[in-house]
C-alpha positions in Angstrom: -0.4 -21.9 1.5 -3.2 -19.3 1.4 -3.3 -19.3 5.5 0.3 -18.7 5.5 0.1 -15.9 2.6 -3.0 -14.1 4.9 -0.6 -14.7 8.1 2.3 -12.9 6.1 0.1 -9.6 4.5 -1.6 -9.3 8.2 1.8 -9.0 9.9 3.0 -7.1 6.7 0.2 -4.3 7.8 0.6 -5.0 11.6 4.6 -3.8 10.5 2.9 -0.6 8.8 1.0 0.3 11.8 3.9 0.4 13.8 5.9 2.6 11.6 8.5 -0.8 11.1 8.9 0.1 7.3 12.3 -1.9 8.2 10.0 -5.6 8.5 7.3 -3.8 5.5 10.5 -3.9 3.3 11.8 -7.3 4.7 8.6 -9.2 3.4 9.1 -8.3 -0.2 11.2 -9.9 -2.9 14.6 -8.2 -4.2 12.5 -8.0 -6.9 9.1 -6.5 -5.8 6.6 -4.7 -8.1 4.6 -2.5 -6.1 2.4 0.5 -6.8 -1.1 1.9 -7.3 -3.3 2.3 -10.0 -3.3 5.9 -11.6 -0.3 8.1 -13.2 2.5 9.2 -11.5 2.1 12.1 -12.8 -1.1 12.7 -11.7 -0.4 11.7 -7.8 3.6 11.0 -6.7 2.2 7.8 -4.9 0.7 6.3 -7.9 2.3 4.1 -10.6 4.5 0.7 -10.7 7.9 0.8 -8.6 10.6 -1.7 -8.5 12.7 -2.8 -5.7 13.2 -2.3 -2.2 14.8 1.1 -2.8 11.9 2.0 -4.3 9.5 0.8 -1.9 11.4 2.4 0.9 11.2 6.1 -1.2 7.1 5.7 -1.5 6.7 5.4 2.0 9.0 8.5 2.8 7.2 10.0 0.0 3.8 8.9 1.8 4.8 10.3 5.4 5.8 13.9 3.2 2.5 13.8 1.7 -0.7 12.4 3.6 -1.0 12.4 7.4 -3.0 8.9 7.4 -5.4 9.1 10.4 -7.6 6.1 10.4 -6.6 2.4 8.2 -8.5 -0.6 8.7 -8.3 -3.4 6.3 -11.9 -5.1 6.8 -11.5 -8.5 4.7 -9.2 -10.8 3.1 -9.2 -13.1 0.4 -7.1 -15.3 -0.8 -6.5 -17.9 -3.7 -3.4 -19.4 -4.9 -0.3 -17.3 -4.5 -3.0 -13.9 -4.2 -4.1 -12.2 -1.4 -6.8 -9.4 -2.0 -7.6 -7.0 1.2 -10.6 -4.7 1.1 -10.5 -1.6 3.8 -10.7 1.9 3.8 -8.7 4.4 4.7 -8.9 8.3 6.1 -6.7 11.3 6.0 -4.9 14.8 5.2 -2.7 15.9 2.6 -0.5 17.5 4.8 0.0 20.5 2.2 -3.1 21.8 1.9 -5.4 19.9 4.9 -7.6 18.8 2.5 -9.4 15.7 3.9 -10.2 12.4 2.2 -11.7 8.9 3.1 -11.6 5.9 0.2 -12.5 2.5 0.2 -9.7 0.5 -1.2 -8.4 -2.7 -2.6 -4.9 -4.1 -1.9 -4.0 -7.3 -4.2 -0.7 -9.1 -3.2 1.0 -11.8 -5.3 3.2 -13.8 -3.4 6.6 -15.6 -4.1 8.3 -17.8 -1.7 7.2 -16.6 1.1 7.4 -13.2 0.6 5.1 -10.2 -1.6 6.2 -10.2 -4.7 4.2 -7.5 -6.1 1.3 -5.2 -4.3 -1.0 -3.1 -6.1 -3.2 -0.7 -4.5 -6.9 0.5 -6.2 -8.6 3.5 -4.8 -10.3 6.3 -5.8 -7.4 8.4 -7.7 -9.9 11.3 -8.0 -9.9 12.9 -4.4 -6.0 12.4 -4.7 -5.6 14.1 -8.3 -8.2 16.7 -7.2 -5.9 17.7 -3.9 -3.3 20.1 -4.7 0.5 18.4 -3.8 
């Protein structure tokens, strides 16, 4: 299961890559949890979502915000129904041009075949810290 689970997230971020939010939305559950650690509040990208309507808003909130210029996930882990990705990634928030560059840790939980919940750690700081 956890060759099919590392299969599934490296397509799911192959799908990114391309701009294919349409097959990034497919692999997730009705259901999906997804978000990143921080406050809302704080950063429009951060906090817990649910559903596919809700996924699909984040990354049309992501393409208003950032203009992502490098992502590379470097490793991947995965045990029982989890799959943790370590990378980094580099950018601009597009409103003010300010740069940033974080390391970052992507842990999906899977269900049936599909990500059931995604949570994405980063350093908030260099987000909160950039002007929206």
């Amino acid at each position: 299961m956890s060759d099919a689970n590392v299969k599934l997230v490296k397509d799911f971020y192959a799908a990114f890559g391309r701009d294919d939010i349409a097959s990034v939305i497919a692999a997730l559950t009705p259901d999906v949890e997804w978000g990143g650690n921080g406050r809302a509040e704080d950063y429009p990208l951060f906090g817990m979502r649910n559903g596919h309507a809700a996924v699909q808003k984040f990354f049309q909130e992501l393409t208003e915000l950032e203009d992502i210029r490098e992502f590379t996930s470097r490793e991947f882990l995965a045990n029982g129904d989890k799959v943790v990705v370590l990378g980094n990634y580099k950018g601009k928030i597009r409103k003010t041009g300010r740069p940033f560059s974080t390391d970052w840790a992507h842990v999906f939980t899977m269900r049936d075949g599909k990500v059931a919940r995604f949570v994405d750690y980063l350093d908030t700081a260099q987000f909160v810290e950039a002007p929206q």
